[in-house]
Each structure stands twice: as C-alpha cells, then as structure tokens.
C-alpha positions in Angstrom: -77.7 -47.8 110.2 -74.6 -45.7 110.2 -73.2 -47.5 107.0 -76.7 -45.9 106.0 -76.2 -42.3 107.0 -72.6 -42.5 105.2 -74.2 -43.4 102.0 -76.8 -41.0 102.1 -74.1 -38.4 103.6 -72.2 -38.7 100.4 -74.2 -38.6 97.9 -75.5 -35.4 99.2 -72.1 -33.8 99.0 -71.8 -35.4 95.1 -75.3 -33.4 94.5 -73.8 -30.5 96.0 -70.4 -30.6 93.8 -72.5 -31.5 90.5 -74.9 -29.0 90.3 -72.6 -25.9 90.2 -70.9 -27.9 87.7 -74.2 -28.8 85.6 -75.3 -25.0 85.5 -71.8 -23.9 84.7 -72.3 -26.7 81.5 -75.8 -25.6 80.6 -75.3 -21.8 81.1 -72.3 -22.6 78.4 -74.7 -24.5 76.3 -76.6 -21.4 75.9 -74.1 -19.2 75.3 -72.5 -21.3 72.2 -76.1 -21.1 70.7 -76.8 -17.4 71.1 -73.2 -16.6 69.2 -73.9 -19.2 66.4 -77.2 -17.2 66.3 -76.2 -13.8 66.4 -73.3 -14.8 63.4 -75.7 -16.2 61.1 -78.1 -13.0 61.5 -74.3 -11.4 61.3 -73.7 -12.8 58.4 -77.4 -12.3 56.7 -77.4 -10.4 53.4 -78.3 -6.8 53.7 -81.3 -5.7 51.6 -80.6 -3.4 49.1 -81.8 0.2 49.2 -82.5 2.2 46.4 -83.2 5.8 45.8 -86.6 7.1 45.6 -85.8 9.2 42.6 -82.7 8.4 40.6 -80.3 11.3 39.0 -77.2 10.9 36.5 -76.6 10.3 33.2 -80.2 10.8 31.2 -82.1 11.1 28.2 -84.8 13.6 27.5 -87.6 14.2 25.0 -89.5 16.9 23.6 -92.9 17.0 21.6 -94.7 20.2 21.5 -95.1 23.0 19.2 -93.6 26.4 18.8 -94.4 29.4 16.6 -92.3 32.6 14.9 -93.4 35.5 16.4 -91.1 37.9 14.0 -90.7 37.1 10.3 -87.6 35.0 9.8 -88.1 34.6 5.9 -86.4 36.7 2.8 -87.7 37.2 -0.5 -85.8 35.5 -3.6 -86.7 35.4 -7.3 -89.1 38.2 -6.8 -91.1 36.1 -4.4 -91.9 37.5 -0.6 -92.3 35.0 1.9 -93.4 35.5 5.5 -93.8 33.2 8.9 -97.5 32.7 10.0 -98.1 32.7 13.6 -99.5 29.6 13.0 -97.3 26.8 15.4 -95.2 24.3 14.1 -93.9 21.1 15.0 -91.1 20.4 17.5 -89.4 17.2 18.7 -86.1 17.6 20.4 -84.0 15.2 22.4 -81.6 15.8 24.8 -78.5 13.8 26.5 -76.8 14.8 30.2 -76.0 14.3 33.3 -77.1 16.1 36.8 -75.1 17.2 39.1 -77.2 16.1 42.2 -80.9 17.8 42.8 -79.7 20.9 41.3 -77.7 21.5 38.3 -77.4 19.4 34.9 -75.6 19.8 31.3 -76.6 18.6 28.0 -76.3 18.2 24.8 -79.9 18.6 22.5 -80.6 18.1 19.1 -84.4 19.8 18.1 -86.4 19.8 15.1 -89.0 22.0 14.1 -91.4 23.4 11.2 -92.3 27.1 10.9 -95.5 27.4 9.1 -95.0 30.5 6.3 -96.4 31.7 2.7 -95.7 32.8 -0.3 -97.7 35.7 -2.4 -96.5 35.3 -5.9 -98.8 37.2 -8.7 -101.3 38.2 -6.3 -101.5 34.6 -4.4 -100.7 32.5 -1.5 -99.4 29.6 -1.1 -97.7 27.8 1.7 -93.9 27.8 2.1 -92.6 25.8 5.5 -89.1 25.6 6.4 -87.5 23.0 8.5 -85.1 24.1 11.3 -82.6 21.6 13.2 -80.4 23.0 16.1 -77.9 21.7 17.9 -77.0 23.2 21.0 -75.0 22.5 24.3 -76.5 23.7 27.3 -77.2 23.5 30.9 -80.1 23.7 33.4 -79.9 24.6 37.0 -83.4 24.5 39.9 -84.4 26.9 41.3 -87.0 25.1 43.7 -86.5 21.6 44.4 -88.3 18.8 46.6 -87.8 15.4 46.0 -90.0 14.7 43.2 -90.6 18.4 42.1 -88.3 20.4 40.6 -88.9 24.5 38.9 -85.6 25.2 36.6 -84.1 27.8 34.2 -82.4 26.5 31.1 -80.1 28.2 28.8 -78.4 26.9 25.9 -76.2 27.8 22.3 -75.8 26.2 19.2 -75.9 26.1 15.6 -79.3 25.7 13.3 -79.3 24.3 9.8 -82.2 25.3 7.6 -84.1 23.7 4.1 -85.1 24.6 1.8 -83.0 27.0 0.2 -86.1 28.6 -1.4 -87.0 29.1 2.2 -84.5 32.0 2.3 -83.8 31.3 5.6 -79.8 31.3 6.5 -77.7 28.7 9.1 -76.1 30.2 11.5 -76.1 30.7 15.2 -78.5 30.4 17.8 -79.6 31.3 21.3 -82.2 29.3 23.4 -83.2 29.7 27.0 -86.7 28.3 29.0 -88.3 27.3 31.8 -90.2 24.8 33.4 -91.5 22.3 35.9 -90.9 18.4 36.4 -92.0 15.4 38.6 -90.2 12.4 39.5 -92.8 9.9 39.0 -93.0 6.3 41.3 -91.4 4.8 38.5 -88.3 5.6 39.7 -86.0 6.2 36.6 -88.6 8.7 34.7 -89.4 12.3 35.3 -92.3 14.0 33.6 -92.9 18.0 33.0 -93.5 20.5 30.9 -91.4 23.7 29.5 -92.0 26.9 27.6 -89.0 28.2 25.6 -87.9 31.5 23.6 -85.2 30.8 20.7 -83.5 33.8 18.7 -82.2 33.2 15.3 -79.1 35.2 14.9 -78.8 34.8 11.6 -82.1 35.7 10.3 -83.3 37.6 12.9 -86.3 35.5 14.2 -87.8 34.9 17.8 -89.2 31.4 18.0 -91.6 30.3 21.6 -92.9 27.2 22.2 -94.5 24.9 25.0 -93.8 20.9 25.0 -94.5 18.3 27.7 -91.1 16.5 28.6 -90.5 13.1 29.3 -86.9 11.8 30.8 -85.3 8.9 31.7 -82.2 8.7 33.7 -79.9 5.4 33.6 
C-alpha cells in the first residue's frame, strides 16, 4: 500500500514538472509559426499603384478650322486677291512635356488653308493658300482638378506660305489661345477643345480658329 502511494506520489510531481515545460514547448511552437507567417506576408510583393491621370512627355493633336478675319493676300500681275471669311482647314501637332498639373512646353507644327479669290477681268475665282507654322511655345493652368484643367497658351514661330501666286510672304508669327481639357479613365489620354488667335507679321493677317484636342502622354 505505501509502495502504492510512492508511485502514485511521483508521478504526480513528474506531471507537475512536465507541464510547465510542455506549455513553455507549445507556446514556442506558436511563436516560430506566427514569424514564418508574418515574413512571408513580409516578403509578399507590393501591388503596384499607378496614377489616376498621367503627366510628362506628350503628344498632342489638332483638327479644327480657322478663318482670316483681315485680308492677308497682295495683288501680283494685275490680279487682286482677298481672304474669304470662309474657314479653312487646320491640323497641328504638338510635342512637350508638363511640368506637374500646371505648366508645359512644346514644340507644334500646324497646317492650314485660308479660303480666298481672285477677280481678274471682272471674275472670281478661287485662290487658297496653304500656311505651315512652326512655333515653340508653352502653356500654363489657370484652374486645375484632377481631370479638368482651363489653360492659356502662348507661342512664336515662323510660317512658310505656297503658292507664290498667293502673294502671301514667310515670315514671323505670333499665336496665343485658350481652352479646356479632361483627363479621360483611359489614363494616358486627355481630351479638350481650344480657340486660338494667330497674327501674321509678315503680311499683316489675324487668323482664329476652334479645334477639339486630343493628347496622349507617354
């Protein structure tokens, strides 16, 4: 019977001395796995943010139509020629870079047609010139969000002319505008439209004209 009690007596005390030790073993357990977890979410790739509406280096059309408001042509060979009011033709494209949500530079070539006639003995007859400028210039917002944007534009350049029967000289050229984008959900192109006033220094004309824009930044 005591022989008994000394059994029973010790293997009390080995439950006693184990079971700190077991918890100490599985509370270590657990602790390994919650490290290996947290390094592999750790190490997880991060997903990759982009911008809701991109800006830097760009490209930029224009297709609308513009008209002489002053008479750019001279008369040659005894034949008077005259600009209509009639609107032309214009496509232009432009390549920059913005500076952030507010300010951009360019460079544009544009192309246009300026409707005119010719009287000779007593008749008309039509007598279009073609003009193409190229111009540096810049842009800069004067209301911004971030998809809509109101700007100024101002640029310079120089304007080649054909025919020569035209009478209408190269030379040098002013431009300025204004107008209104929208960064479209697609995130790299921006939509608008622009109306713009161009003065022919050489010849003394004042071009204006209205074309929807459509630009694509990189």
């Amino acid at each position: 019977m005591r022989r008994a009690w000394v059994v029973s007596g010790g293997a009390l005390v080995w439950l006693c001395l184990m079971a700190p030790a077991a918890a100490l073993a599985e509370e270590a357990a657990g602790g390994a796995q919650d490290s290996e977890e947290q390094g592999q979410i750790t190490g997880a790739p991060k997903a990759q943010v982009f911008e809701e509406v991109e800006r830097g280096f760009f490209l930029r059309t224009t297709l609308g139509a513009a008209m002489a408001v002053t008479d750019m042509f001279g008369d040659s060979a005894g034949v008077k020629r005259e600009s209509t009011l009639w609107p032309g033709p214009v496509v232009g494209l432009e390549i920059g870079y913005d500076f952030g949500q507010y300010a951009s530079l360019h460079l544009a070539a544009q192309g246009q047609q300026i409707i005119g006639v010719q009287e000779r003995n007593d008749r008309e007859s039509g007598a279009d010139a073609t003009l193409l400028a190229l111009m540096l210039g810049g842009r800069v917002n004067l209301v911004t969000s971030q998809r809509v944007a109101w700007y100024l534009k101002v640029g310079a350049g120089w304007m080649f002319t054909w025919p020569e029967l035209a009478g209408l000289d190269s030379g040098f050229l002013v431009h300025g505008g204004t107008g209104v984008e929208y960064a479209t959900k697609l995130r790299h192109f921006t939509v608008g439209l622009e109306a713009t006033a161009q003065y022919d220094i050489a010849n003394g004309g004042l071009l204006v004209g209205l074309s929807p824009t459509l630009k694509y930044v990189f």
